[in-house]
C-alpha positions, 0 to 999 in steps of 0.5 A: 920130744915125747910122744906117748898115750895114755900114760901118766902125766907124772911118767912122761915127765920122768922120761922127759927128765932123764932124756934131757940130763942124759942129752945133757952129759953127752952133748953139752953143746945140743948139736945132735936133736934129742931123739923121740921117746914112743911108750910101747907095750909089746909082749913077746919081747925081752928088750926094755928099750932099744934105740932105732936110728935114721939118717937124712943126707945132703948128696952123698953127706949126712947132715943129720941122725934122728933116732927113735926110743921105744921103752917097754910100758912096765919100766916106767914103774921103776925109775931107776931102771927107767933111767938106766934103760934112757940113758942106755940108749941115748948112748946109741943115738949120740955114738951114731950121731958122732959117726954120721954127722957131715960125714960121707953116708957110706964110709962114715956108716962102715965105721960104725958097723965096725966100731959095733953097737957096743964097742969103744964109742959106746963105752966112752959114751957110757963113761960119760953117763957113769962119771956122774951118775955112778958107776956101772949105770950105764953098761952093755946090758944096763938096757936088761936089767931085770924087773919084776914088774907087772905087765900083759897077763898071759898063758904059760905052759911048763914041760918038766923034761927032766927033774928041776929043768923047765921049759916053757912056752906061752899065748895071751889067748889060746887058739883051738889049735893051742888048747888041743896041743895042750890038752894032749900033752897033758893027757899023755904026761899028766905029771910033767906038764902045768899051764898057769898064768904069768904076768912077768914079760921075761916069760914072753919071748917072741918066738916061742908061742905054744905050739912052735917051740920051748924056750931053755933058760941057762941057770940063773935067777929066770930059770930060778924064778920058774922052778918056783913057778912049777912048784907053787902054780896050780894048773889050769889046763881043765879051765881051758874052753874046748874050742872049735877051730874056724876055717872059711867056707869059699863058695863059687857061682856061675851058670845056676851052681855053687860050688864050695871048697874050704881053707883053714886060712883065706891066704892071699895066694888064695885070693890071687888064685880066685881072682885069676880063675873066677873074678870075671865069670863067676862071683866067689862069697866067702864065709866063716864057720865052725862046723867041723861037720860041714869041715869034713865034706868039703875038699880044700881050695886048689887052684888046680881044681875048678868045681869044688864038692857039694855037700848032699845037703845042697839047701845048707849051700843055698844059706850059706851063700846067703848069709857069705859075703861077696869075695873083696879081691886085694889090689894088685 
């Protein structure tokens, strides 16, 4: 039933156990599979776990629901959200389980869109849950609960827009282009920005890595917890490396010349482009590099431009072309 790596034997037979007692309370009988546990350790999410569920069907009936359970590796340090954020989700496996089971796949999953991931089936399951571990354990956000617990460390960039109201954004590992951006805030508006070092995954969402956006945080204990972040944090922008960003050098021979262009990022639109041009006539290298001087004589790849600039240093093209690798072209 679990499948998990590199944890704890004594963790997996926590999760193990409070899979089986939640199974236990909301289906006595055993006539649902139980679902299948998988320890992730993702950063840039705020879920503790969610529940992904599949049907199998015999014609147009389903016979059986398997789901998935993904749990957040930092919640295993704390069993009582442990069992909460399990008992959570074996609500949502067991809801759909009583939708879909021997019921016709189009009208039985209709239903169940319509009843909501948390409408009354869920709240009659979570009254199941409740009556014998309490009340309020299992609610609509009892998957959420907030803990502070260790997880990836990561960069955070604070911006003070205003007196006591941060915003922030966050990278594991800063790229050129993160490092530039920060650094010209910083230098622009030295007193309302701060970069410091954060291991507590609410401070991680998904969608906002330094660079694409700013997450606002309604008032509560999060928004709370960075104020006193802003307060006591000391600032690391003068630690940051200066980096030099990497593009690709693309180099194209054919009747004894070579031709180069550059891009920031090898696309496939890219490949595609140069196999479409150049794969049976020509051999294409490719090589990357961090010489921004070499960056600003060359033109960028087009498609629509079949000899690409060659540097007046051509001796710099003929090595480079020796140590490229040949162009291995995606299949079609």
């Amino acid at each position: 039933m679990l499948k998990v790596s590199r944890i704890l034997q004594a963790d997996a037979s926590s999760v193990n156990n409070f899979v089986k007692e939640a199974m236990r309370i909301l289906d006595p009988e055993g006539k649902y599979p139980m679902p299948v546990i998988k320890i992730v350790n993702l950063s840039g999410t705020r879920w503790l776990g969610r529940c992904t569920s599949t049907t199998s069907t015999v014609g147009s009936t389903i016979n059986s629901v398997s789901s998935v359970i993904q749990l957040q590796q930092y919640i295993l340090a704390d069993d009582t959200t442990l069992q909460k954020v399990i008992s959570h989700e074996c609500c949502h496996h067991v809801v759909i389980s009583n939708f879909c089971v021997g019921q016709d796949r189009k009208t039985s999953l209709a239903a169940y869109d319509r009843d909501g991931g948390h409408g009354p089936s869920f709240f009659k399951m979570a009254s199941k849950i409740n009556a014998v571990l309490g009340a309020d354990f299992v609610t609509e956000h009892s998957d959420e609960s907030y803990v502070l617990t260790e997880g990836t460390e990561v960069y955070l960039f604070m911006w003070e827009r205003s007196p006591g109201d941060i915003l922030y954004c966050w990278a594991a590992r800063p790229s050129a282009k993160q490092i530039t951006y920060v650094k010209r805030r910083k230098c622009d508006n030295p007193d309302q920005y701060k970069l410091t070092k954060t291991r507590d995954p609410h401070l991680q969402p998904h969608n906002c890595r330094i660079g694409d956006g700013w997450v606002v945080e309604k008032p509560g204990p999060l928004k709370d917890s960075l104020k006193e972040l802003w307060d006591n944090a000391s600032d690391l922008t003068e630690q940051l490396a200066d980096k030099q960003p990497t593009f690709t050098i693309i180099l194209k021979q054919g009747g004894g010349v070579i031709n180069a262009w550059k891009a920031d990022k090898l696309t496939s639109r890219i490949q595609d482009s140069l196999k479409m041009r150049f794969k049976e006539s020509y051999e294409v290298r490719t090589l990357k590099s961090q010489d921004q001087e070499l960056y600003k004589e060359l033109e960028g790849f087009s498609s629509l431009r079949y000899r690409g600039r060659q540097p007046g240093d051509y001796d710099k093209i003929l090595k480079l072309w020796d140590q490229a690798r040949p162009l291995a072209y995606t299949a079609a």
